[in-house]
PQR file of N, CA, C, O and H, with PARSE charges and radii, in Angstrom:
ATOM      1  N   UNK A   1     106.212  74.865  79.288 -0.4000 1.5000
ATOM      2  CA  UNK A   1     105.186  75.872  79.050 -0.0000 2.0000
ATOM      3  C   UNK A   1     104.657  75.734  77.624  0.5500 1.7000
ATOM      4  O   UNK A   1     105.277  75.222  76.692 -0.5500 1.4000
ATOM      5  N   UNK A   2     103.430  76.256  77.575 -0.4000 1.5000
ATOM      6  CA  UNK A   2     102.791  75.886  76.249 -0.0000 2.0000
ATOM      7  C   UNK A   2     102.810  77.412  75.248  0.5500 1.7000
ATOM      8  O   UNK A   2     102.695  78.465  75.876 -0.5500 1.4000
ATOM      9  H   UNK A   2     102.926  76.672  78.332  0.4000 1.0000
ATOM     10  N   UNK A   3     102.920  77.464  74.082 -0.4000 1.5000
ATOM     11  CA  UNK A   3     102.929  78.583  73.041 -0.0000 2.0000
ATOM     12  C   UNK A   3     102.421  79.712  73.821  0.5500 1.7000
ATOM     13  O   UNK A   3     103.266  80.306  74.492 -0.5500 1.4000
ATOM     14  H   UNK A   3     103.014  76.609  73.572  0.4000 1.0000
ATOM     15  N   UNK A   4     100.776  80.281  73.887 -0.4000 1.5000
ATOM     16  CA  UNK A   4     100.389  80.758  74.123 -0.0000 2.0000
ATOM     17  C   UNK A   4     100.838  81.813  75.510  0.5500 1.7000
ATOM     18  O   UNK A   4     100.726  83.038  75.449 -0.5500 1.4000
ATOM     19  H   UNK A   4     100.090  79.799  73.342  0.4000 1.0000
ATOM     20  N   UNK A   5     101.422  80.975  76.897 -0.4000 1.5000
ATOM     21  CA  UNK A   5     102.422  81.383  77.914 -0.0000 2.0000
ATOM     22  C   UNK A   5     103.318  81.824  77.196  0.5500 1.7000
ATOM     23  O   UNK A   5     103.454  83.046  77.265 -0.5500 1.4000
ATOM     24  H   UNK A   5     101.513  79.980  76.947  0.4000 1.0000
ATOM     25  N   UNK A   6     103.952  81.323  76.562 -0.4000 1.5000
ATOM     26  CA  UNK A   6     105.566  81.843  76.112 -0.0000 2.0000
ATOM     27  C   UNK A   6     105.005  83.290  75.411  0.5500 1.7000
ATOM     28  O   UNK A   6     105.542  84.326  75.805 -0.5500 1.4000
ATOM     29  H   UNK A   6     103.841  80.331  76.506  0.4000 1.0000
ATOM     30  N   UNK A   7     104.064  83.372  74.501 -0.4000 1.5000
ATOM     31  CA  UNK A   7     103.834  84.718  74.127 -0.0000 2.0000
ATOM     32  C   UNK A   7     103.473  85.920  74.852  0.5500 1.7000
ATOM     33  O   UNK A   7     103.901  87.070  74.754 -0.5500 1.4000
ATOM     34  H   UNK A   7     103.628  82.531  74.180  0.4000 1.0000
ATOM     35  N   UNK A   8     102.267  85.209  75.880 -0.4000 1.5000
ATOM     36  CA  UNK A   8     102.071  86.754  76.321 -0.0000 2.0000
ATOM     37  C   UNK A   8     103.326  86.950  77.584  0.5500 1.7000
ATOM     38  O   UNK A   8     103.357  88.040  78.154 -0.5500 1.4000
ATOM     39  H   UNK A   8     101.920  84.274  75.960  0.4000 1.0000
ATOM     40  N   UNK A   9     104.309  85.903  77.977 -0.4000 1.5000
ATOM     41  CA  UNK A   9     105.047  86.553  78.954 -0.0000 2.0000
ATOM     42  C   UNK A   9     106.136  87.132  78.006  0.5500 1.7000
ATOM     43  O   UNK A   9     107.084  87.618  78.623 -0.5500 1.4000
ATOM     44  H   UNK A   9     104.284  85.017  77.514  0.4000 1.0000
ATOM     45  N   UNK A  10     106.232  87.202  76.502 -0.4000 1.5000
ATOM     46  CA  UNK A  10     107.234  87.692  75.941 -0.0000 2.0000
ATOM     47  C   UNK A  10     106.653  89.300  75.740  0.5500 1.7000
ATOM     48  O   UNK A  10     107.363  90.284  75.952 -0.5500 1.4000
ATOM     49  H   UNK A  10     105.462  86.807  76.001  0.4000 1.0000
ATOM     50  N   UNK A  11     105.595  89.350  75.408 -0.4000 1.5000
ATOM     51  CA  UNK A  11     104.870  90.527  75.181 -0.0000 2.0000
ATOM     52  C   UNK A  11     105.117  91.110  76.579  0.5500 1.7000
ATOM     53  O   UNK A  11     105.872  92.077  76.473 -0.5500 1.4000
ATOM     54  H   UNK A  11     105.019  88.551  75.236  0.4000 1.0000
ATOM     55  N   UNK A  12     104.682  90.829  78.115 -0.4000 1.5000
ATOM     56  CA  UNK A  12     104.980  91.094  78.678 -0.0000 2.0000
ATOM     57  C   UNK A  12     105.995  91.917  79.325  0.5500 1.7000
ATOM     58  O   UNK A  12     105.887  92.876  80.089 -0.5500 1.4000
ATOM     59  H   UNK A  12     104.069  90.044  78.201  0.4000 1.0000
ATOM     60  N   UNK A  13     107.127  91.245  78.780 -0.4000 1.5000
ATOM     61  CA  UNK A  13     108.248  91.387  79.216 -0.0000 2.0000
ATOM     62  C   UNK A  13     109.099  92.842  78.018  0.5500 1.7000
ATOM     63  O   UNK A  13     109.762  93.841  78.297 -0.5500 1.4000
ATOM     64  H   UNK A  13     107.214  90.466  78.159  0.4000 1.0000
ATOM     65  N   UNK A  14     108.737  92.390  77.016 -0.4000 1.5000
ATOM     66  CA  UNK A  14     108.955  93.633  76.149 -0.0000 2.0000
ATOM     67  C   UNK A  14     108.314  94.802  76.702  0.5500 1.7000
ATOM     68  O   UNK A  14     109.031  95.777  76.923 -0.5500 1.4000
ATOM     69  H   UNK A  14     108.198  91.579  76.789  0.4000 1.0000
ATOM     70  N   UNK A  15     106.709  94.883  77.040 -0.4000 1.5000
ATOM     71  CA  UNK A  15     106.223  96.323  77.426 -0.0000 2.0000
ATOM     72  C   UNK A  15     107.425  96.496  78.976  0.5500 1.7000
ATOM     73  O   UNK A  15     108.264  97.369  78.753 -0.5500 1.4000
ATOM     74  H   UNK A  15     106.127  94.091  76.861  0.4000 1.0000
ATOM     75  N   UNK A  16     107.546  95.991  80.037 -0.4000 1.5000
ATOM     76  CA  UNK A  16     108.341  96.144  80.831 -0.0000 2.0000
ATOM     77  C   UNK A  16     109.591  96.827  80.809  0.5500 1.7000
ATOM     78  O   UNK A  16     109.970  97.576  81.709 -0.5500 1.4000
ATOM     79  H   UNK A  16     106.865  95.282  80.217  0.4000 1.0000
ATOM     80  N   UNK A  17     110.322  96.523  79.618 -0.4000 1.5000
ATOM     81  CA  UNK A  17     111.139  97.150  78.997 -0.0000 2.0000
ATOM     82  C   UNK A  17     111.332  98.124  78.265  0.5500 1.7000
ATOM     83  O   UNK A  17     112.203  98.955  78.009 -0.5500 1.4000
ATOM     84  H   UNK A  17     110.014  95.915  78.887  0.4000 1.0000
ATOM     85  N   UNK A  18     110.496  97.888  78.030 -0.4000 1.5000
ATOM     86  CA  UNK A  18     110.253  99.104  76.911 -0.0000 2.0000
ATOM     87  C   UNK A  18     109.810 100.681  78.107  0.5500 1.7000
ATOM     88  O   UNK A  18     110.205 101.765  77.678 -0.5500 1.4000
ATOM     89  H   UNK A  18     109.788  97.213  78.237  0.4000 1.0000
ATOM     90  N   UNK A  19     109.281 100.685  79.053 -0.4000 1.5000
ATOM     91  CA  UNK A  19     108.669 101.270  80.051 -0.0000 2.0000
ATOM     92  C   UNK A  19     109.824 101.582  80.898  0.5500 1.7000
ATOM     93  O   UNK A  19     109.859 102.759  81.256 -0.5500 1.4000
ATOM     94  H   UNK A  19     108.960  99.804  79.401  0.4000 1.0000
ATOM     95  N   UNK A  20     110.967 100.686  81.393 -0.4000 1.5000
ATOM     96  CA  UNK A  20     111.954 101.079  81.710 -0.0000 2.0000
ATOM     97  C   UNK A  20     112.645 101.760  81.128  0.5500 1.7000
ATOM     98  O   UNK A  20     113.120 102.633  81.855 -0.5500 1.4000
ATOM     99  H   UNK A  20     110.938  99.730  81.102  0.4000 1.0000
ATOM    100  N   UNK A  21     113.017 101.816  79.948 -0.4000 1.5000
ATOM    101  CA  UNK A  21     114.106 102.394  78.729 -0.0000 2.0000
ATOM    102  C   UNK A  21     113.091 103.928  78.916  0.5500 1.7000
ATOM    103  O   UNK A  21     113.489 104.864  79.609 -0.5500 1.4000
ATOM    104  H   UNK A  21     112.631 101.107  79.358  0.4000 1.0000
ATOM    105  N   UNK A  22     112.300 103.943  78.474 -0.4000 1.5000
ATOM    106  CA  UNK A  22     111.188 105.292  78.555 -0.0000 2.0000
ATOM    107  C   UNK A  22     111.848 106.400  79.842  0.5500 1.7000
ATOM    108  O   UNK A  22     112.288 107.547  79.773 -0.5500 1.4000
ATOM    109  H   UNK A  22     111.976 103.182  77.912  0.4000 1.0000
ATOM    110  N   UNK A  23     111.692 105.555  80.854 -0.4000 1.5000
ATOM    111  CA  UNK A  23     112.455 106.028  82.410 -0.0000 2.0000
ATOM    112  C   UNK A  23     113.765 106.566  82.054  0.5500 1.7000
ATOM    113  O   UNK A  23     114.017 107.770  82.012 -0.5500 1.4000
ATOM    114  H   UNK A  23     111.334 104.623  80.910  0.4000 1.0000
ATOM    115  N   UNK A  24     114.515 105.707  81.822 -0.4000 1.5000
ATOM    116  CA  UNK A  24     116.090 106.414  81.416 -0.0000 2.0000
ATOM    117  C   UNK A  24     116.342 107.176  80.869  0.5500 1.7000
ATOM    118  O   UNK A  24     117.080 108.130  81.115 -0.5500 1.4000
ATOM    119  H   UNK A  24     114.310 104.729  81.856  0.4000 1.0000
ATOM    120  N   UNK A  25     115.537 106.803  79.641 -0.4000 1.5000
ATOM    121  CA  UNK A  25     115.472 108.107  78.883 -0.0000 2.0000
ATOM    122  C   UNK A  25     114.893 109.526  78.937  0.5500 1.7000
ATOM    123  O   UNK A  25     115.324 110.500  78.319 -0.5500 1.4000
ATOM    124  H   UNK A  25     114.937 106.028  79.441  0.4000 1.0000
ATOM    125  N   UNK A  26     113.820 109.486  79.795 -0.4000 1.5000
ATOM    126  CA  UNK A  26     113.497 111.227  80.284 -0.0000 2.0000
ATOM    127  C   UNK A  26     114.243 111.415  81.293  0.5500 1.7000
ATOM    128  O   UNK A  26     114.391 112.554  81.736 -0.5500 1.4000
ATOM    129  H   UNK A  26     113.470 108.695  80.297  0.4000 1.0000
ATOM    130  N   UNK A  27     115.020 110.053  81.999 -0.4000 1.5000
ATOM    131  CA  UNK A  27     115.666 110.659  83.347 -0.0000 2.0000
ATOM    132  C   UNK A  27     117.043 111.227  82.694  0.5500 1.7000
ATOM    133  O   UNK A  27     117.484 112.247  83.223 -0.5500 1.4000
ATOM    134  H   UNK A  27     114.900 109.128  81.639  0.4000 1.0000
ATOM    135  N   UNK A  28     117.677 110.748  81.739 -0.4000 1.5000
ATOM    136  CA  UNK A  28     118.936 111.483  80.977 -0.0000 2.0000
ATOM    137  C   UNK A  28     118.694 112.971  80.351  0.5500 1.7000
ATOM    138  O   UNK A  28     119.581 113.814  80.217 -0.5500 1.4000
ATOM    139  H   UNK A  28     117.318 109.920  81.309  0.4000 1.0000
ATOM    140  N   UNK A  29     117.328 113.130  79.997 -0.4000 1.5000
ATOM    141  CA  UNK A  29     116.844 114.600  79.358 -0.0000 2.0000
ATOM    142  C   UNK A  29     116.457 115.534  80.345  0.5500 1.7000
ATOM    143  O   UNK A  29     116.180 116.671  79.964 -0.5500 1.4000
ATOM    144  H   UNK A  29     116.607 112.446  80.106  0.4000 1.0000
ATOM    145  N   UNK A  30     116.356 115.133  82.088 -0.4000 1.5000
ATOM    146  CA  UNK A  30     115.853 115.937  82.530 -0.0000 2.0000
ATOM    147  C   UNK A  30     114.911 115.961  82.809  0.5500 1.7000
ATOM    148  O   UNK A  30     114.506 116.778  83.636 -0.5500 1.4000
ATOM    149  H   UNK A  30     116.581 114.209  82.398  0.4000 1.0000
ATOM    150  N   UNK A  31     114.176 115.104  82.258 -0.4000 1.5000
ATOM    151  CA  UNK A  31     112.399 115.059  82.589 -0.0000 2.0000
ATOM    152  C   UNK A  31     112.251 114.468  84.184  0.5500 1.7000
ATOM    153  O   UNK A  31     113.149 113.728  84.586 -0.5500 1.4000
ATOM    154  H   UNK A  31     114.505 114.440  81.586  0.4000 1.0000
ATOM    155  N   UNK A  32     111.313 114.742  84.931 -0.4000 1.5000
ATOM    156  CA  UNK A  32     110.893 114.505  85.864 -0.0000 2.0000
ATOM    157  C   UNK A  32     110.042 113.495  85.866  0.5500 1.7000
ATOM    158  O   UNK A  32     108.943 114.039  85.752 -0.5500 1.4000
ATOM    159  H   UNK A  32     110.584 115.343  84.605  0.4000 1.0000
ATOM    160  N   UNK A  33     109.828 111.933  85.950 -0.4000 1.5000
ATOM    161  CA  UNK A  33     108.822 111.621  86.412 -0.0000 2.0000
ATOM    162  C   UNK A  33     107.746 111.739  87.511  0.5500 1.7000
ATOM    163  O   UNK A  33     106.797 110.961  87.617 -0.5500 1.4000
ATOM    164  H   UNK A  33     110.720 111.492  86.042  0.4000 1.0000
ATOM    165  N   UNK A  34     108.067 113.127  88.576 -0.4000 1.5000
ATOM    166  CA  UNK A  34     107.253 113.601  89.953 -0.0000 2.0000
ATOM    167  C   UNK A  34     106.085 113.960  89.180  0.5500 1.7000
ATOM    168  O   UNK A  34     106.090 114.362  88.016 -0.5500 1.4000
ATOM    169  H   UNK A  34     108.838 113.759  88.490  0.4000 1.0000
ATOM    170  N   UNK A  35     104.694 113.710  90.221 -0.4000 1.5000
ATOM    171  CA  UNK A  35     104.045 114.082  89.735 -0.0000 2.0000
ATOM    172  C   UNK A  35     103.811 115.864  89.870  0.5500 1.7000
ATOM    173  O   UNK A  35     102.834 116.399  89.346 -0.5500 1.4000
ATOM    174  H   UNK A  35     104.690 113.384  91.166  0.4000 1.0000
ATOM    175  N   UNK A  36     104.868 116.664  90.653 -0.4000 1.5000
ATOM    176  CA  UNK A  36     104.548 118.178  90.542 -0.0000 2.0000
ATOM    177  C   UNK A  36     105.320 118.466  89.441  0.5500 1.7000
ATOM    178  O   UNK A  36     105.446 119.686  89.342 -0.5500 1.4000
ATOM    179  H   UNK A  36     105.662 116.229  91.079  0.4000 1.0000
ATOM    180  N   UNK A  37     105.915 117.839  88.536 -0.4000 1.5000
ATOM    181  CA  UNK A  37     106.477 118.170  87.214 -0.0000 2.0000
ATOM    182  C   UNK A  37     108.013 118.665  87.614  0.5500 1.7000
ATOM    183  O   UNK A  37     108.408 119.261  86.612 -0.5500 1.4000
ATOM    184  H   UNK A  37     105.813 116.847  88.616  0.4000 1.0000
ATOM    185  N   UNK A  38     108.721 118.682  88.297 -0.4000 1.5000
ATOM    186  CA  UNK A  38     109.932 118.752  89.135 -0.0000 2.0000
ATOM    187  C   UNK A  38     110.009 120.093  89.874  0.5500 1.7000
ATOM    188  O   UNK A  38     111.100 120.396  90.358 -0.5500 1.4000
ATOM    189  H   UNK A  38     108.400 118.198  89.111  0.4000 1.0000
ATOM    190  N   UNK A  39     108.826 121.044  90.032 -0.4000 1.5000
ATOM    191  CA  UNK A  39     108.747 122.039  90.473 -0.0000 2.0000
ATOM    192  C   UNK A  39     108.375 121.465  92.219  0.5500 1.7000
ATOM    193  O   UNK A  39     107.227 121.476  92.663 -0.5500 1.4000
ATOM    194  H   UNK A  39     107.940 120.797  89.639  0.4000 1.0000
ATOM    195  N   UNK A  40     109.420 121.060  92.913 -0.4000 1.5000
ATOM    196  CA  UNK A  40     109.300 120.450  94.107 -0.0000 2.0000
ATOM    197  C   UNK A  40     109.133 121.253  95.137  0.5500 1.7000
ATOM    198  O   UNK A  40     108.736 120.840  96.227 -0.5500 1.4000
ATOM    199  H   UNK A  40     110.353 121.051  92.552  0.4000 1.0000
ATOM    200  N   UNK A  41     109.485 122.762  94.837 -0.4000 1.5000
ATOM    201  CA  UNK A  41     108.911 123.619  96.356 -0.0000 2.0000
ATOM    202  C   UNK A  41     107.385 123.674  96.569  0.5500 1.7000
ATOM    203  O   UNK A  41     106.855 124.220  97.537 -0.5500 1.4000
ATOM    204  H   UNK A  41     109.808 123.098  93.952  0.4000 1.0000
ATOM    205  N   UNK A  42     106.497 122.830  95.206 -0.4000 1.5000
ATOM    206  CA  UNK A  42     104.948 122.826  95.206 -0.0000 2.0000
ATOM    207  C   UNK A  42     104.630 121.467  96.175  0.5500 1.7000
ATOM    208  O   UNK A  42     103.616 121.248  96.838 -0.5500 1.4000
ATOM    209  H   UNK A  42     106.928 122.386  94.420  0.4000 1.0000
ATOM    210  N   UNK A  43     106.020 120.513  96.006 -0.4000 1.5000
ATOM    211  CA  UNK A  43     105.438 119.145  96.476 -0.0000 2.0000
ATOM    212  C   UNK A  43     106.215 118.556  97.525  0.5500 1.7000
ATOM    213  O   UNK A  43     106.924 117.588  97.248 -0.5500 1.4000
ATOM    214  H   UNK A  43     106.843 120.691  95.467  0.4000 1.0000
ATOM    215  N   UNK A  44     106.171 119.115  98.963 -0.4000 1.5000
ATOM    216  CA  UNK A  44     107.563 118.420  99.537 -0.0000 2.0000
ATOM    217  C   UNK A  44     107.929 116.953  99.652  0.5500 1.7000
ATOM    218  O   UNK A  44     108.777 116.619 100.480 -0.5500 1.4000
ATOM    219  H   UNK A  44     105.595 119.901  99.188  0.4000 1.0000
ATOM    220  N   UNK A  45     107.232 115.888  98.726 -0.4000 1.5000
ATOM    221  CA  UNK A  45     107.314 114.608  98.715 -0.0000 2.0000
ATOM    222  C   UNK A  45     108.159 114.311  97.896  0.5500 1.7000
ATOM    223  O   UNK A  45     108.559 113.154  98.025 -0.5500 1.4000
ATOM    224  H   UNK A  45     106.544 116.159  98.054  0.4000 1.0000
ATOM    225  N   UNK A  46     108.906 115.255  96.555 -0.4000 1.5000
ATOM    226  CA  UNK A  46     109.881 114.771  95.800 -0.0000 2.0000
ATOM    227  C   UNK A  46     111.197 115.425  96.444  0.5500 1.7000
ATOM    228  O   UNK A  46     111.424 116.442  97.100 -0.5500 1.4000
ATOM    229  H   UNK A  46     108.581 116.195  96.450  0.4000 1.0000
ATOM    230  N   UNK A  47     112.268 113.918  95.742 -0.4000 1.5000
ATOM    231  CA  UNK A  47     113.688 114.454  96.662 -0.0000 2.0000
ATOM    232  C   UNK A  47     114.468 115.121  95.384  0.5500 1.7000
ATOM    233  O   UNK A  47     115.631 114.767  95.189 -0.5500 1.4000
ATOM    234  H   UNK A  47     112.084 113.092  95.209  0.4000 1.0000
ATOM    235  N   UNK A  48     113.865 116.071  94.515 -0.4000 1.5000
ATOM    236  CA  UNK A  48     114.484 116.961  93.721 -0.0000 2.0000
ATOM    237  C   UNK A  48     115.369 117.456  94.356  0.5500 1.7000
ATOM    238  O   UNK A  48     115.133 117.236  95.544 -0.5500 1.4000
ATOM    239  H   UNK A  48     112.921 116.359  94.673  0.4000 1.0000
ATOM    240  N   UNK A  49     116.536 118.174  94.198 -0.4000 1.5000
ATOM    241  CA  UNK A  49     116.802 119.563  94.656 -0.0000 2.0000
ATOM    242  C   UNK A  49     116.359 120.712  94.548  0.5500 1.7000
ATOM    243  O   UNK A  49     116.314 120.997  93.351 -0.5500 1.4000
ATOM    244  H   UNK A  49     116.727 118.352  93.233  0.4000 1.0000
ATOM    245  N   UNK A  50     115.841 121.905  95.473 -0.4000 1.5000
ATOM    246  CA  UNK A  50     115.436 123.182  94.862 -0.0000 2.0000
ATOM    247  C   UNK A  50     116.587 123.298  94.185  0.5500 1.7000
ATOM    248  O   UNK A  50     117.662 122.717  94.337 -0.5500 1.4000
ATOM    249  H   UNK A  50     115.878 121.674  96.445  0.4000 1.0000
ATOM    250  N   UNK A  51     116.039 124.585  92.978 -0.4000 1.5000
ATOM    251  CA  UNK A  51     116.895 126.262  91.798 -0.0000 2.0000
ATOM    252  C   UNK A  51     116.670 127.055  92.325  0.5500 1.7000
ATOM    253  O   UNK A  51     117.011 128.172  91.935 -0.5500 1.4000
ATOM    254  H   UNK A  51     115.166 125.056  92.854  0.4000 1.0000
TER
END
């Protein structure tokens, strides 16, 4: 592979990561990535649990 490949799949691969880690990390705080904000009796498509 030539320079230019090697960079943007490194760039690549960093935002990927970086986007995953993001995930873990609101999923350890609680954050919801659903889009009804985890208020799931609004959305019966997330597998929250009801409070």
């Amino acid at each position: 592979m030539d320079w230019p490949t090697v960079i943007v799949a490194t760039i690549i691969g960093v935002i990927f990561v970086a986007i995953v880690a993001n995930e873990i990390r609101n999923r350890i705080k609680g954050k919801s990535s659903c889009s009804c904000g985890g208020n799931c009796g609004a959305c019966g498509a997330c597998s929250h649990s009801k409070n």
